[in-house]
Biopython code that builds the backbone (N, CA, C, O; Angstrom):
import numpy as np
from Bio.PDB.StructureBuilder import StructureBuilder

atoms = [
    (1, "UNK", "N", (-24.726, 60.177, -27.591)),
    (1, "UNK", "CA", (-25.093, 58.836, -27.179)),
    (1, "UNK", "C", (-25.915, 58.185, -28.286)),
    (1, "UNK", "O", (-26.945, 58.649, -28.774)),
    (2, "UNK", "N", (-25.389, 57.194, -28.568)),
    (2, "UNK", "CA", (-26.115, 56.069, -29.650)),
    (2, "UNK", "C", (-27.280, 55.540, -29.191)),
    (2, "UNK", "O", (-27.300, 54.966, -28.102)),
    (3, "UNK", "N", (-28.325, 55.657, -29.911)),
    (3, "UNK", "CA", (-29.644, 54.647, -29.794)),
    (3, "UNK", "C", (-29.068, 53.499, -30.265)),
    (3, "UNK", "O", (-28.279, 53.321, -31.193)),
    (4, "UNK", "N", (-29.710, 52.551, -29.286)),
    (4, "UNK", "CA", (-29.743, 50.844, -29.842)),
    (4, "UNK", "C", (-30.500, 50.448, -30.655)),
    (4, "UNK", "O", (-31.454, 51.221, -30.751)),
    (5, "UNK", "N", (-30.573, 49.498, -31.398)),
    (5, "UNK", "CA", (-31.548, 48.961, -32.430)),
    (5, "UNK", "C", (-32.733, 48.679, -32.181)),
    (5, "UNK", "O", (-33.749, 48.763, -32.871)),
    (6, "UNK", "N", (-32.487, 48.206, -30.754)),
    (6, "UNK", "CA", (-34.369, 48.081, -30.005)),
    (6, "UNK", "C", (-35.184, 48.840, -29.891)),
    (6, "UNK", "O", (-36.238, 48.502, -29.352)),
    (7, "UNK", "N", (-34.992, 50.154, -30.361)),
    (7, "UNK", "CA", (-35.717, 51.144, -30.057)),
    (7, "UNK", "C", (-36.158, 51.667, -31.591)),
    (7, "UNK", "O", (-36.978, 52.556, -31.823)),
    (8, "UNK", "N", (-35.538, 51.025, -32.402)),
    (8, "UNK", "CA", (-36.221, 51.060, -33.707)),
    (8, "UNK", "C", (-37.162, 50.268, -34.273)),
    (8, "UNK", "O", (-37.886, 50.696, -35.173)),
    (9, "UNK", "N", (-37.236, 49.204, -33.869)),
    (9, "UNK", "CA", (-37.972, 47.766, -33.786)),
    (9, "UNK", "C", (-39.205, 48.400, -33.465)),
    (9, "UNK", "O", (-39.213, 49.442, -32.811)),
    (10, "UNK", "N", (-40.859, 47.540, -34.109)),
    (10, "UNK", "CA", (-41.984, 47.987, -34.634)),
    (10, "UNK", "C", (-42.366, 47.256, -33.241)),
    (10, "UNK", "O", (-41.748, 46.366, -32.656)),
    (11, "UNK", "N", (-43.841, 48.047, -32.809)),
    (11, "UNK", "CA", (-44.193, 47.369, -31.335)),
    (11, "UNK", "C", (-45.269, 46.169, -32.336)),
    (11, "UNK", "O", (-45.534, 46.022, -33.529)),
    (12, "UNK", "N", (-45.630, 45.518, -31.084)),
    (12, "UNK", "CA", (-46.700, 44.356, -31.833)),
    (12, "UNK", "C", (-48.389, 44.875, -31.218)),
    (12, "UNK", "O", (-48.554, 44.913, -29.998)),
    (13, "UNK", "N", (-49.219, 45.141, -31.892)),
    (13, "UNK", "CA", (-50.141, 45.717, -32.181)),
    (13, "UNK", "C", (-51.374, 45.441, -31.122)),
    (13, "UNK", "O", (-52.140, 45.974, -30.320)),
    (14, "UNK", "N", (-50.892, 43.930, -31.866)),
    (14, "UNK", "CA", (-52.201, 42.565, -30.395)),
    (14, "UNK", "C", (-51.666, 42.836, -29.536)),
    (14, "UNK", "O", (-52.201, 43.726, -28.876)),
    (15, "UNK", "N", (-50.318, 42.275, -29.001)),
    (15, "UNK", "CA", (-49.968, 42.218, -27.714)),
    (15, "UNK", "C", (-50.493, 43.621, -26.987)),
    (15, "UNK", "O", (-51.036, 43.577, -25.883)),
    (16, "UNK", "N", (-50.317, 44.667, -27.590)),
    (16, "UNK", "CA", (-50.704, 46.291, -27.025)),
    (16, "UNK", "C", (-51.998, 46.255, -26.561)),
    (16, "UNK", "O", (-52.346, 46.638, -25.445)),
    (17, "UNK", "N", (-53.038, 45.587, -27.803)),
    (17, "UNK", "CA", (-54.209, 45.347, -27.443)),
    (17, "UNK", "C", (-54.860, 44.592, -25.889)),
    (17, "UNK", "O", (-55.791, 45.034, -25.215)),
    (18, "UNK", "N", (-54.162, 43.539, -25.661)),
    (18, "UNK", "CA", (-54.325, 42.841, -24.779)),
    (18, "UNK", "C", (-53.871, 42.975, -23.450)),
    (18, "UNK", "O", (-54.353, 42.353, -22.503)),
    (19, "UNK", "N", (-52.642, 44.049, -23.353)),
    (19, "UNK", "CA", (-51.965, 44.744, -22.428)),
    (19, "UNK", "C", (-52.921, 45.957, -21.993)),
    (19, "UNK", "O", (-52.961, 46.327, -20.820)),
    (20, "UNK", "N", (-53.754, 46.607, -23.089)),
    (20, "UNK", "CA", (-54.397, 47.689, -22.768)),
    (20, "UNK", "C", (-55.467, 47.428, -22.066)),
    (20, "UNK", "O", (-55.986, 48.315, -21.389)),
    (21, "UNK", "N", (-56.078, 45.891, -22.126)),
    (21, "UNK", "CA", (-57.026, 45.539, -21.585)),
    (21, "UNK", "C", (-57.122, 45.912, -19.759)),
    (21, "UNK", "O", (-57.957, 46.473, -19.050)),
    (22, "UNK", "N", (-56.124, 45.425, -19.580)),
    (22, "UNK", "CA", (-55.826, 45.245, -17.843)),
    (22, "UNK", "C", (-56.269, 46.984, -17.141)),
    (22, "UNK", "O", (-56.940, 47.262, -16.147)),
    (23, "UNK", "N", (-55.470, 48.021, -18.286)),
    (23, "UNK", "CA", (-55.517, 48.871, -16.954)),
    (23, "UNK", "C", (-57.316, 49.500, -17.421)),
    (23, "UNK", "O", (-58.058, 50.017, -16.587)),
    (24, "UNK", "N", (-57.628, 49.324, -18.632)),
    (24, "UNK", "CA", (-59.249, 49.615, -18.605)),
    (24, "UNK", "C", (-60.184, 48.740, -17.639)),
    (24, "UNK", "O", (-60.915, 49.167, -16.745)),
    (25, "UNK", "N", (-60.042, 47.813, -17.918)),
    (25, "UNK", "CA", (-60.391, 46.605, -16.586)),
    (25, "UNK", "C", (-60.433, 47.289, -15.437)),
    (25, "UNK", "O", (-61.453, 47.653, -14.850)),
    (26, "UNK", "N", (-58.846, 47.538, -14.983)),
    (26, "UNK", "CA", (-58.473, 47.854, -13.424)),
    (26, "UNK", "C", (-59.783, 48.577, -13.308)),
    (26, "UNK", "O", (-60.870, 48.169, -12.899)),
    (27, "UNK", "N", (-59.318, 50.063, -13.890)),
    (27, "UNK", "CA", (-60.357, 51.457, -13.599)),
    (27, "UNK", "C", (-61.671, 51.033, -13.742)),
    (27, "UNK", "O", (-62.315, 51.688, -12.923)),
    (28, "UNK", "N", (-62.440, 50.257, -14.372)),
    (28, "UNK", "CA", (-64.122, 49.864, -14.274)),
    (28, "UNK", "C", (-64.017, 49.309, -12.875)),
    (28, "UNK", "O", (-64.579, 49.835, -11.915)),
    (29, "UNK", "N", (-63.033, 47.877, -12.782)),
    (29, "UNK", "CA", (-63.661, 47.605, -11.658)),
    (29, "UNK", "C", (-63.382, 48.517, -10.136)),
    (29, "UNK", "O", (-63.859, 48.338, -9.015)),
    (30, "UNK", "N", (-62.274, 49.685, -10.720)),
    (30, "UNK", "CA", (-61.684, 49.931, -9.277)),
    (30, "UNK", "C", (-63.672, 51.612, -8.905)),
    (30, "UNK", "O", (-64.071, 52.266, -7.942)),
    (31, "UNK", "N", (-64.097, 51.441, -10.313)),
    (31, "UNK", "CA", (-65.248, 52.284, -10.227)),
    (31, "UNK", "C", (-66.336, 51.778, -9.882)),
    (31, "UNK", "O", (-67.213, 52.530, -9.455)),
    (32, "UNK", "N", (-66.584, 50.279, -9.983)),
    (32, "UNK", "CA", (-67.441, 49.674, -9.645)),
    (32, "UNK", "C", (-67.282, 49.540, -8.099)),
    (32, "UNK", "O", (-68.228, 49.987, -7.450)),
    (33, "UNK", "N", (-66.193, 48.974, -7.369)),
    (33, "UNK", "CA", (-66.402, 48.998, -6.171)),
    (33, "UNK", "C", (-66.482, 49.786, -5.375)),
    (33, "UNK", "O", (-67.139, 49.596, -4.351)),
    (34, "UNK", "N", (-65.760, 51.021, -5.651)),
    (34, "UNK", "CA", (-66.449, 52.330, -5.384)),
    (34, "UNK", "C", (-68.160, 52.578, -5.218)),
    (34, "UNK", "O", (-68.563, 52.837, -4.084)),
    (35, "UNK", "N", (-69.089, 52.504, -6.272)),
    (35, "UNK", "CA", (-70.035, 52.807, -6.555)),
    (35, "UNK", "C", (-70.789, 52.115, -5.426)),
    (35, "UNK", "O", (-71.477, 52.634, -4.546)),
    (36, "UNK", "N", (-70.386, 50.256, -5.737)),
    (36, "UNK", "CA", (-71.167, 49.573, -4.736)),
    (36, "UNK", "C", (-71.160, 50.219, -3.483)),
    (36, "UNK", "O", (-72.184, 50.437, -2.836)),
    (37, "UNK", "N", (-69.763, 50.597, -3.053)),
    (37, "UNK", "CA", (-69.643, 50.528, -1.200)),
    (37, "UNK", "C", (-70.616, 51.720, -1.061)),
    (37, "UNK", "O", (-71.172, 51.800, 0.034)),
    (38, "UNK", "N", (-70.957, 52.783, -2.104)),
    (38, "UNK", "CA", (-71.714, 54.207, -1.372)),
    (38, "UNK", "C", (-73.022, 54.366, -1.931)),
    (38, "UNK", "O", (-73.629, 55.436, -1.978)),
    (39, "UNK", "N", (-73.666, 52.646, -2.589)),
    (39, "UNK", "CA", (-74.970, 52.322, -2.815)),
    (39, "UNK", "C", (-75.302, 53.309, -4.351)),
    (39, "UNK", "O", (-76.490, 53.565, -4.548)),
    (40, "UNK", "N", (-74.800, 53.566, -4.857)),
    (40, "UNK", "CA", (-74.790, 54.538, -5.734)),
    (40, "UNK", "C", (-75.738, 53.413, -7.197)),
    (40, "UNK", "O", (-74.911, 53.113, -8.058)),
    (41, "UNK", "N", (-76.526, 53.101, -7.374)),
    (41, "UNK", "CA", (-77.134, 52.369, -8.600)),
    (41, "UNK", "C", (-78.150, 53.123, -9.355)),
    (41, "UNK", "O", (-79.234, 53.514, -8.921)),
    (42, "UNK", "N", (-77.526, 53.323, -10.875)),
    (42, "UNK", "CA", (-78.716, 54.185, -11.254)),
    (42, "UNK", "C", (-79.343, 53.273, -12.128)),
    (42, "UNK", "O", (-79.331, 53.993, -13.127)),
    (43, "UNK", "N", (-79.687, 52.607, -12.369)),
    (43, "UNK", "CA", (-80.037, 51.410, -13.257)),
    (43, "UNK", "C", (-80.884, 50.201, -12.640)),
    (43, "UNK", "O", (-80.610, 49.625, -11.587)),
    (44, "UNK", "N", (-81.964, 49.918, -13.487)),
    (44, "UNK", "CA", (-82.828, 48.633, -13.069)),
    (44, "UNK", "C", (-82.218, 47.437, -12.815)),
    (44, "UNK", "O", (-82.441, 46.548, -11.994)),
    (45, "UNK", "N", (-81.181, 47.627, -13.917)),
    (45, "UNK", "CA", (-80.463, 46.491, -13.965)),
    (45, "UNK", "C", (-78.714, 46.325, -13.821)),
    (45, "UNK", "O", (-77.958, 46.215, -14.787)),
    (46, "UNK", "N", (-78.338, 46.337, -12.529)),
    (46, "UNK", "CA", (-77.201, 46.809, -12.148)),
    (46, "UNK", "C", (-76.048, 46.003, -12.621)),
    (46, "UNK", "O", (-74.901, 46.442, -12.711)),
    (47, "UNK", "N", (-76.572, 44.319, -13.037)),
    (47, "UNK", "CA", (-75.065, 43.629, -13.137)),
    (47, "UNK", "C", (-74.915, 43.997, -15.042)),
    (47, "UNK", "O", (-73.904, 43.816, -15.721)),
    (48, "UNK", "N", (-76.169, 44.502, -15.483)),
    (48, "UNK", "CA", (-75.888, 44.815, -16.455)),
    (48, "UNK", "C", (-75.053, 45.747, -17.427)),
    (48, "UNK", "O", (-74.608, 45.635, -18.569)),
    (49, "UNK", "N", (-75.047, 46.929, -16.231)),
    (49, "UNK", "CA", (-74.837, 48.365, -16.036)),
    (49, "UNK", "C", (-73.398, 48.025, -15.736)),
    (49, "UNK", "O", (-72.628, 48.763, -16.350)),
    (50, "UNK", "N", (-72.878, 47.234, -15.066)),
    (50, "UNK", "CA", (-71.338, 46.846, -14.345)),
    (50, "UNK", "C", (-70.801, 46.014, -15.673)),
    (50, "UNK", "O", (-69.621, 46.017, -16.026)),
    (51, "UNK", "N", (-71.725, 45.394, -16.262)),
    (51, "UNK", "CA", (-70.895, 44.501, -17.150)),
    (51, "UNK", "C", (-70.573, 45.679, -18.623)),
    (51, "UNK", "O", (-69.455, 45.642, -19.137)),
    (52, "UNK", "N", (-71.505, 46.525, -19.103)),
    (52, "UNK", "CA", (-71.291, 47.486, -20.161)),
    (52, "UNK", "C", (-70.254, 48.660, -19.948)),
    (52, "UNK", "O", (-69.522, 49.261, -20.734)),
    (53, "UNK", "N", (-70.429, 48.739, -18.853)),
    (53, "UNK", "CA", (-68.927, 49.865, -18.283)),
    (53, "UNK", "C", (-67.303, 49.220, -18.153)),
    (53, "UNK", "O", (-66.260, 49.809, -18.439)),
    (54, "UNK", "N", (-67.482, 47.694, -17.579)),
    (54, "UNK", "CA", (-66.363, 46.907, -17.873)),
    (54, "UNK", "C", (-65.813, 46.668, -19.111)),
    (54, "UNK", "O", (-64.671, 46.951, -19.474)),
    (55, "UNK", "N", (-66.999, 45.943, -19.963)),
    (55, "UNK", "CA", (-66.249, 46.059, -21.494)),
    (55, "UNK", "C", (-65.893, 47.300, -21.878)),
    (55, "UNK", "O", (-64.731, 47.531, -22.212)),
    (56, "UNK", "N", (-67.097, 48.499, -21.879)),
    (56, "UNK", "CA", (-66.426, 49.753, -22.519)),
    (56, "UNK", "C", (-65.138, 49.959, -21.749)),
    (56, "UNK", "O", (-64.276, 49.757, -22.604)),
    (57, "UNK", "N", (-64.801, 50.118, -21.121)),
    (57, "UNK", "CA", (-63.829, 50.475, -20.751)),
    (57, "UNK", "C", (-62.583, 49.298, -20.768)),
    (57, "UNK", "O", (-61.515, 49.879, -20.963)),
    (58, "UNK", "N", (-62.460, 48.312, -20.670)),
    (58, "UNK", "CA", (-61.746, 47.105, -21.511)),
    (58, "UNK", "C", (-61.441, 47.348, -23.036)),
    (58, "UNK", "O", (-60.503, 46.977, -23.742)),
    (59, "UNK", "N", (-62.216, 47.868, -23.216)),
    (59, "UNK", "CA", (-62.181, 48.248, -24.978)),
    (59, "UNK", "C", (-61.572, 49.233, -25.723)),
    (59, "UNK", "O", (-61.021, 49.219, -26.824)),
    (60, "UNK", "N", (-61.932, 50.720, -24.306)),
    (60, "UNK", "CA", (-61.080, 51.945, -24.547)),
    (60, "UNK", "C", (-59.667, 51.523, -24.197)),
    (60, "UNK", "O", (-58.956, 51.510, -25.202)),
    (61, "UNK", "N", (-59.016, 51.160, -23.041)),
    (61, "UNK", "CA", (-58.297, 50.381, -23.066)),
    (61, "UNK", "C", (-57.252, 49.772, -24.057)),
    (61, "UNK", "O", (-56.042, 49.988, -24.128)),
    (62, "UNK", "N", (-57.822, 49.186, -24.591)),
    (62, "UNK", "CA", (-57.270, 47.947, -25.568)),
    (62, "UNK", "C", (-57.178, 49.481, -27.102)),
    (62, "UNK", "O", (-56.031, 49.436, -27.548)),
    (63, "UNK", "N", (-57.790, 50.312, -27.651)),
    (63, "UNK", "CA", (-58.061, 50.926, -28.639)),
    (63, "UNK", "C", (-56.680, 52.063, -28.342)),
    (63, "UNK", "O", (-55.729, 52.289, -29.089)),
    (64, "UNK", "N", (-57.030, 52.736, -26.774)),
    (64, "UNK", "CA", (-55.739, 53.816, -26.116)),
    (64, "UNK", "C", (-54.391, 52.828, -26.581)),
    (64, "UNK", "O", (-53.567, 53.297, -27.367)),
    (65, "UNK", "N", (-54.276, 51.808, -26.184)),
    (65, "UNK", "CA", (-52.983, 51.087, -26.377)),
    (65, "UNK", "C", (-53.137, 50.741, -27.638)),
    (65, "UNK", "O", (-53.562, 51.802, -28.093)),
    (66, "UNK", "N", (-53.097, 50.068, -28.456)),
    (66, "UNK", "CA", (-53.155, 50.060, -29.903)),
    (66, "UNK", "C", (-52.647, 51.303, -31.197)),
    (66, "UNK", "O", (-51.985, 51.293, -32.236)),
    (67, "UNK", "N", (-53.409, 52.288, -30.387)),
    (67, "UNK", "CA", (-53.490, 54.061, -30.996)),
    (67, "UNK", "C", (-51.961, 54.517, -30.440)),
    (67, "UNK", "O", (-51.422, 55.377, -31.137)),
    (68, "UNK", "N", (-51.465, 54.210, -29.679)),
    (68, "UNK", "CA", (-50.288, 54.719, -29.279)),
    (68, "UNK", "C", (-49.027, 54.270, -29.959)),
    (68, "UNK", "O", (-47.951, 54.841, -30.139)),
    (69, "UNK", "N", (-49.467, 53.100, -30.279)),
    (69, "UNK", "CA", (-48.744, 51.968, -30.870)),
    (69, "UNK", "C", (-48.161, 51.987, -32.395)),
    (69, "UNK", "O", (-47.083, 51.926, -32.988)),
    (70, "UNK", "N", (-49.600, 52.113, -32.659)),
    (70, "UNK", "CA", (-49.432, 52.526, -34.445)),
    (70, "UNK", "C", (-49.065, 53.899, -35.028)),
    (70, "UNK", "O", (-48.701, 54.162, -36.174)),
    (71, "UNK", "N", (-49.299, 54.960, -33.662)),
    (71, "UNK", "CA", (-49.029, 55.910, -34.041)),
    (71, "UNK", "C", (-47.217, 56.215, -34.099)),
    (71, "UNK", "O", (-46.650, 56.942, -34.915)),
    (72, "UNK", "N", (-46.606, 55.467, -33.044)),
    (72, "UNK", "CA", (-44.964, 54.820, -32.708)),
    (72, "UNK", "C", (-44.536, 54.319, -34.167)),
    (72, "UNK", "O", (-43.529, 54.722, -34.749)),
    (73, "UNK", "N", (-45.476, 53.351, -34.691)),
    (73, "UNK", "CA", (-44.745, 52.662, -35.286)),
    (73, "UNK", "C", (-44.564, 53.302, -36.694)),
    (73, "UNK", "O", (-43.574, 53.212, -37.420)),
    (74, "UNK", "N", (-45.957, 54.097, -36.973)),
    (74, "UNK", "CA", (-45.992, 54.807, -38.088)),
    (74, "UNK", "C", (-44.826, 55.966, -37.449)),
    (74, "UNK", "O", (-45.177, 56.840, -38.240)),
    (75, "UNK", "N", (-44.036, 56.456, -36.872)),
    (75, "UNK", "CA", (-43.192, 57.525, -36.813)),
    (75, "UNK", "C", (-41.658, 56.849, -36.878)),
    (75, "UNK", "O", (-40.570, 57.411, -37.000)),
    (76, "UNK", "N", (-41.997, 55.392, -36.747)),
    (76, "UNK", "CA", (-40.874, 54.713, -36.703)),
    (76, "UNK", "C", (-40.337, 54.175, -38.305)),
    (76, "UNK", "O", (-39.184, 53.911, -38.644)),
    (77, "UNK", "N", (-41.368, 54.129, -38.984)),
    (77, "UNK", "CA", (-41.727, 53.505, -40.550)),
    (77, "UNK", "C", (-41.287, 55.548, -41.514)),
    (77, "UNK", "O", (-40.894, 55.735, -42.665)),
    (78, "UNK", "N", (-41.508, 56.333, -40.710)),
    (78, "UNK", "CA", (-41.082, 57.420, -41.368)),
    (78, "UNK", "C", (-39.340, 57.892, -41.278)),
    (78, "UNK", "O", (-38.718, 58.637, -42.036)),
    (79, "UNK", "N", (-38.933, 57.253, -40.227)),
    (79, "UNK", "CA", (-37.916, 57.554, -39.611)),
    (79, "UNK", "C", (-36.629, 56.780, -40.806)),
    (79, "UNK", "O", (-35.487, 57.213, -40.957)),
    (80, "UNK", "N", (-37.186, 55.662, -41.469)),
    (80, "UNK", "CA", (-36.343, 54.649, -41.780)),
    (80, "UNK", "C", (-35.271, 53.718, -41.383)),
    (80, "UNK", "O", (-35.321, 53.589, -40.159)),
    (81, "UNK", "N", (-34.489, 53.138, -41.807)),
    (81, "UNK", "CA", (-33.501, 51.918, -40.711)),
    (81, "UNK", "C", (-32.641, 52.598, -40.683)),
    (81, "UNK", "O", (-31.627, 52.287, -40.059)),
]
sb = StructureBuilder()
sb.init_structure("model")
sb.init_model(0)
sb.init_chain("A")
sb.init_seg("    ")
for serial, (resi, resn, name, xyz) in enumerate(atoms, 1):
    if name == "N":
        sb.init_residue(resn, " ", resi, " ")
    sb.init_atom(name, np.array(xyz, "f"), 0.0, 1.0, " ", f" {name:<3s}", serial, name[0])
structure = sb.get_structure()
């Protein structure tokens, strides 16, 4: 069975980035509402604590997708046309 050409084609790097965002997102906030409902706060400052776990994890996110990406594309750039 023949591979198609689409599957040789380089992914786009940003878009990965920005795609990776969502499911790091999801998981902070799906941990945050967790935390809230069972009172769980270890921090003085809680919206602070919610907002540094959102980005980090928005960020891992965005870095996991990116890393997957380049690592594709660099195996795709070895592979040749």
């Amino acid at each position: 069975m023949k591979r198609d050409s689409a599957s040789h084609s380089k992914w786009d790097l940003e878009s990965l980035g920005y795609v990776g965002v969502l499911p790091g997102a999801l998981l902070a906030v799906t941990h945050q509402i967790y935390a809230i409902s069972i009172g769980d706060f270890h921090s003085d400052y809680p919206f602070l604590h919610m907002m540094v776990e959102l980005i980090g994890a928005s960020l891992g996110g965005s870095l996991l997708f990116c890393g997957i990406g380049w690592i594709r594309n660099q195996h795709i750039a070895r592979q040749g046309p």
